[in-house]
Structure formats: structure tokens, C-alpha cells
C-alpha positions as CSV (number, residue, x, y, z in Angstrom):
1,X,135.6,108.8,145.6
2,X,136.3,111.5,143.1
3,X,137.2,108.3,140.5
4,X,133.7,107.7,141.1
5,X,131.8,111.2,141.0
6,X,133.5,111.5,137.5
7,X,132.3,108.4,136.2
8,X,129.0,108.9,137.3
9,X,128.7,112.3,135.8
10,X,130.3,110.8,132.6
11,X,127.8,108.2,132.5
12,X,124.6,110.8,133.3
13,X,126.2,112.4,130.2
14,X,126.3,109.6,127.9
15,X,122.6,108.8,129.0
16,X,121.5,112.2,128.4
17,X,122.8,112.7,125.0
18,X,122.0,108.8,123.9
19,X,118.9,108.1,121.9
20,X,118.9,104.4,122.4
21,X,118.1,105.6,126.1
22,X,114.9,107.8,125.3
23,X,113.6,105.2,123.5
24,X,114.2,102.8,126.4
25,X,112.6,105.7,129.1
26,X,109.9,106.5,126.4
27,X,109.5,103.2,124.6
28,X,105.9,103.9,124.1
29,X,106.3,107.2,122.6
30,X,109.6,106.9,120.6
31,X,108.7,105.7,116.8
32,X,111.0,104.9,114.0
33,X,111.3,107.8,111.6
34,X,111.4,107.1,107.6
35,X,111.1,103.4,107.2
36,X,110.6,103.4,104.0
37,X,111.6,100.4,102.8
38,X,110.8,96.3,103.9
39,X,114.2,95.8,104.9
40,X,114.1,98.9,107.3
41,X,110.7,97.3,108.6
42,X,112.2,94.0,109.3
43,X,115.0,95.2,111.2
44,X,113.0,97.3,113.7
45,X,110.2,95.2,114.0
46,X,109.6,94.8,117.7
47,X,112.1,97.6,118.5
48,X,109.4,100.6,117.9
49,X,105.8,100.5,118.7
50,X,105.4,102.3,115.5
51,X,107.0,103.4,112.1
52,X,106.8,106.1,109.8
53,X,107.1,106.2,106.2
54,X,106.0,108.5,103.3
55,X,103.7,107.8,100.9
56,X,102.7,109.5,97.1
57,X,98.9,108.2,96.0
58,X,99.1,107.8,91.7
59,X,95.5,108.3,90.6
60,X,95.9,106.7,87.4
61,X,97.5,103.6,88.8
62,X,95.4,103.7,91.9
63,X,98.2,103.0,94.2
64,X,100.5,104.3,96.9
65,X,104.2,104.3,96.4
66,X,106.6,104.6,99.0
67,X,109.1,107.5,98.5
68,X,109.8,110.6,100.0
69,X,110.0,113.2,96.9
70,X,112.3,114.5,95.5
71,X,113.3,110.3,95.6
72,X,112.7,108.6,92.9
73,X,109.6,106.0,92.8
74,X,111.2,103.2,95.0
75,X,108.5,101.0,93.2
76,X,107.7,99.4,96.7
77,X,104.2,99.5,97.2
78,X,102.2,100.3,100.5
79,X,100.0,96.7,99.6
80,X,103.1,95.1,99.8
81,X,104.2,97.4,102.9
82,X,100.6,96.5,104.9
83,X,101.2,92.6,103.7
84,X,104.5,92.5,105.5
85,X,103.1,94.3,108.9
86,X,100.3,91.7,109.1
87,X,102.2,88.4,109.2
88,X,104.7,89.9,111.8
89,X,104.7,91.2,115.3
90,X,101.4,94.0,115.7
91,X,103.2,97.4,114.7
92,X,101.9,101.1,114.4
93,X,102.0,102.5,111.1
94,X,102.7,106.6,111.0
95,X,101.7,107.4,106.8
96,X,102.9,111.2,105.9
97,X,100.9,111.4,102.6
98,X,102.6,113.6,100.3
99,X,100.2,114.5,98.0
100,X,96.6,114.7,99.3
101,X,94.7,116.7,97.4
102,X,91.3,117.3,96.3
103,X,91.3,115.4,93.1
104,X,92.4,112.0,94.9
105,X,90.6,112.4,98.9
106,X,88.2,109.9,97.7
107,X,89.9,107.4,95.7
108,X,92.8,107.1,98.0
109,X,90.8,107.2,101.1
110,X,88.7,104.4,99.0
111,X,92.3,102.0,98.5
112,X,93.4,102.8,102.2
113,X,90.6,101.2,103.6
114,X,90.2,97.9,101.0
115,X,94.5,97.7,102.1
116,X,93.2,97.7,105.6
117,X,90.7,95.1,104.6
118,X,92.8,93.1,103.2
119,X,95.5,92.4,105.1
120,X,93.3,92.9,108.0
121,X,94.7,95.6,109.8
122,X,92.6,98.1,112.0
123,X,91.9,101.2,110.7
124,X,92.8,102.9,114.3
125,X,96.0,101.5,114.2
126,X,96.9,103.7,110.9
127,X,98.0,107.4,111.5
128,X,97.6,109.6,108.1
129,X,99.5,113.3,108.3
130,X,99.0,115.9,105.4
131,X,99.3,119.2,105.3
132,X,95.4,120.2,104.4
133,X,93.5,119.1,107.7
134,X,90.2,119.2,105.9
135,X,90.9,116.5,103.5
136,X,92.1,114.5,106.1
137,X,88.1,114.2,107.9
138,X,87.1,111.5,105.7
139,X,90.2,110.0,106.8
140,X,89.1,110.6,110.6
141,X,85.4,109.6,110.1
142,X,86.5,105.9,108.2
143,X,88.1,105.0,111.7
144,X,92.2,106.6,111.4
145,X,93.8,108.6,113.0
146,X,95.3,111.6,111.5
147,X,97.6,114.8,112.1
148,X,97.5,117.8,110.8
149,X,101.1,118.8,109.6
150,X,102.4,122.0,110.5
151,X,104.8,124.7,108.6
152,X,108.3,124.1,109.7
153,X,110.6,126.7,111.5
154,X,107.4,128.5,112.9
155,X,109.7,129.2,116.1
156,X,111.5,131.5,113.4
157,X,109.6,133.7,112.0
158,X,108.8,137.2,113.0
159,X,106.2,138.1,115.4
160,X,104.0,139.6,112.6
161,X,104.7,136.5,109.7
162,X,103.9,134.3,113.3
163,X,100.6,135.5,113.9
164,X,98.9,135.0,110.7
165,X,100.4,131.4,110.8
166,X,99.0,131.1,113.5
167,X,95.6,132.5,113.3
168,X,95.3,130.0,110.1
169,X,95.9,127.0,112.3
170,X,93.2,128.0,114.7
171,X,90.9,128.8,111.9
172,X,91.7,125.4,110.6
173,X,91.3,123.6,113.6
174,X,88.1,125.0,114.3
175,X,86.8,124.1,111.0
176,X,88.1,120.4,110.5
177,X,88.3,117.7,113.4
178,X,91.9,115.9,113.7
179,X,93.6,113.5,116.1
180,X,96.7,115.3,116.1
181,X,98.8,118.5,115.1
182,X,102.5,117.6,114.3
183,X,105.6,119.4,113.4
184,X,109.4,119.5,114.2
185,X,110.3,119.3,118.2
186,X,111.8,122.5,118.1
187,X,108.4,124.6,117.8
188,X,107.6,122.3,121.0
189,X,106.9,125.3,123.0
190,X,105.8,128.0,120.7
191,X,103.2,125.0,119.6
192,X,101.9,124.4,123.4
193,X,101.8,127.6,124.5
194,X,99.3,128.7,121.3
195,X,97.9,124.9,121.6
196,X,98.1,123.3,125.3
197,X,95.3,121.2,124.9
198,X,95.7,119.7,121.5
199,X,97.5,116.3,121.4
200,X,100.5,116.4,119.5
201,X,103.4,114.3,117.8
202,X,107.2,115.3,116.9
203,X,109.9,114.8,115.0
204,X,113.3,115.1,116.2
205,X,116.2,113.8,112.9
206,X,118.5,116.3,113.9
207,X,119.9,119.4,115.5
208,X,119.9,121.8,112.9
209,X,122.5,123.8,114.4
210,X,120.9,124.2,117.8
211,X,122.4,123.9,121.2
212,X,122.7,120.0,122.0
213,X,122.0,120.9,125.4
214,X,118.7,123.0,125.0
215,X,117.9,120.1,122.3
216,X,118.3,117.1,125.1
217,X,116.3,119.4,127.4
218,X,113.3,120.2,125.0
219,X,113.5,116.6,124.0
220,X,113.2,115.2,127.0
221,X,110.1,117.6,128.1
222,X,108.2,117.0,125.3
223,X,108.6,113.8,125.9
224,X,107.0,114.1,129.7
225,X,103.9,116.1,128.2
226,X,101.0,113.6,128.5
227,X,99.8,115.7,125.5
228,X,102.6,114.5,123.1
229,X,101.9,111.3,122.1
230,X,104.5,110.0,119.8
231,X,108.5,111.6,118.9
232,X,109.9,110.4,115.6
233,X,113.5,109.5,115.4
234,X,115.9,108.2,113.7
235,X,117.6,104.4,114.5
């Protein structure tokens, strides 16, 4: 009997702390974080309801290269990206645009659609994250769905530095329409308790020298808020 009890609780343990078994638990919420590249793609297609991958818009070239800077170009292209989701299984695509600004809104907003177009992919199944939620309306308005992304390591800063974070967000919110707010999982509960009825998404790549314990915990709450829609993670 006690034989048993420990396995049990050894088991409960390996559960807790495995990823593979969030993503079974939360299959619709758990995405692939940083898929950057076709062979990533191909090897989780039909695993995650959705990917992630990062995106820099050239003007001059008038197209979107997948790379997370500092990388180097990776000279893969998001035409070639959206050609390879539309003759495989239907997937989510998560796009953190690196470089939205106000010199390229209208351009790139202009290529993301024709993409859409052309490899016949709906609009609404497209998420678009940048950092300035203002630009990201005519993204909204053409049909995607978009997040607003958040400073990092807001759950660190002193109470002063917090509130004028803070009191931009609202401003911001109130001033531009988005889908979404996002940011890492471990402002979770600083975010909800400023923002409860805002939908959110997550990232959880690693633990950044916090307790695995309160980690697993937050995780796994997040994850039960109906107001969190998607975690990132790694595979």
C-alpha cells in the first residue's frame, strides 16, 4: 500500500511539472512558441492548434522575413511560410511583428492581406502582436486579430515605475480597440487584477529563476481563466 501511495504521488509529480501534459489538459490553449522555420512547422503540424513565429516587414523589398532580431535574416519568407500552412492540416498562425511602425502600417497591412488572399487563408485565423496598439487597428478592422504586447517584468518594478506603466496601458486601451493584451505568464496576476476583463495570451519559455512550484501553479491557473485564451510554449 505504501509502494503504491509513493508511486502515485511520484506520478502526480511528473504530471505536474510535464509540459506534454498541459498541452494534453489544455490542448486548445497551448500553442507552439517560435516556429520560425518550415521544418519546425512540419513537425508540429497537427500537434498545436496554433504557432508563433516572428516576423520583420522590409519596406523596400515589400516583404516579411522570418527572424527574431538580433538573428540574422533567415531569408525564409512569410509567402513561403502562409504557402506551406495552406496545403497542410488548418493551423493558427500567432505573427509577433517586430517592427511595426508608422512608416510601413499601410504597406505591410496592404501584403498581409494579398498573402491571406493568396494562399487563401482567413484573415481571423491570423493573430498580429506589436508593441504600439494603435497601429495594430487597421490590422483589427481588415478582419485579424491582434494583441497588444506588453513591457516585460511589469511584476518587478516599483510601485511608483508600476503605475505610470500602468496608467499608459489604460490610456492605450481606451484609445485603440485590440483582441488581446499579451505578455510573459509571470505578470499573470498583476495583469488580471489591473485588467480582469480583457482577454489575454501568455508566454511561458522558461523559469527565469522563479520557484518551479509557484511557476506550475500560476501556469496551471492561467490556464483555467476563461479570459486567457492561448499559452505559448516551447516543444
Amino acid at each position: 500500500m505504501a509502494f503504491c501511495c509513493i508511486a502515485s504521488i511520484l506520478l502526480l509529480s511528473i504530471a505536474f511539472f510535464s509540459d506534454s501534459v498541459l498541452q494534453i489538459v489544455f490542448k486548445d490553449k497551448v500553442w507552439l512558441h517560435k516556429a520560425n522555420s518550415l521544418e519546425k512547422l512540419s513537425e508540429v503540424t497537427g500537434k498545436y492548434p496554433g504557432v508563433e513565429l516572428d516576423v520583420v516587414y522590409d519596406s523596400q523589398r515589400q516583404y516579411f522575413d522570418i527572424h527574431h532580431p538580433p538573428e540574422q535574416r533567415s531569408g525564409l519568407y512569410l509567402q513561403e511560410y502562409f504557402e506551406s500552412v495552406s496545403s497542410g492540416p488548418e493551423i493558427k498562425i500567432w505573427i509577433d511583428y517586430k517592427n511595426l511602425n508608422e512608416t510601413n502600417v499601410n504597406k505591410s497591412l496592404s501584403r498581409l492581406i494579398n498573402l491571406c488572399e493568396a494562399s487563401e487563408i482567413d484573415p481571423n485565423r491570423i493573430l498580429v502582436e506589436a508593441k504600439d496598439i494603435c497601429l495594430l487597428t487597421s490590422f483589427q478592422n481588415a478582419g485579424f486579430n491582434t494583441s497588444y504586447y506588453l513591457p516585460s517584468g511589469l511584476n518587478g518594478l516599483d510601485p511608483s515605475e508600476l503605475d505610470i506603466f500602468i496608467t499608459n496601458i489604460q490610456t492605450s486601451l481606451k484609445s485603440c480597440s485590440t483582441t488581446y493584451i499579451s505578455s510573459e505568464f509571470k505578470d499573470y496576476k498583476l495583469l488580471n487584477g489591473y485588467f480582469p476583463n480583457q482577454k489575454k495570451l501568455f508566454w511561458f519559455t522558461a523559469y527565469g529563476g522563479m520557484n518551479k512550484l509557484k511557476a506550475r501553479l500560476l501556469i496551471f491557473k492561467l490556464l483555467r481563466d476563461e479570459k486567457v485564451e492561448i499559452l505559448l510554449m516551447r516543444d
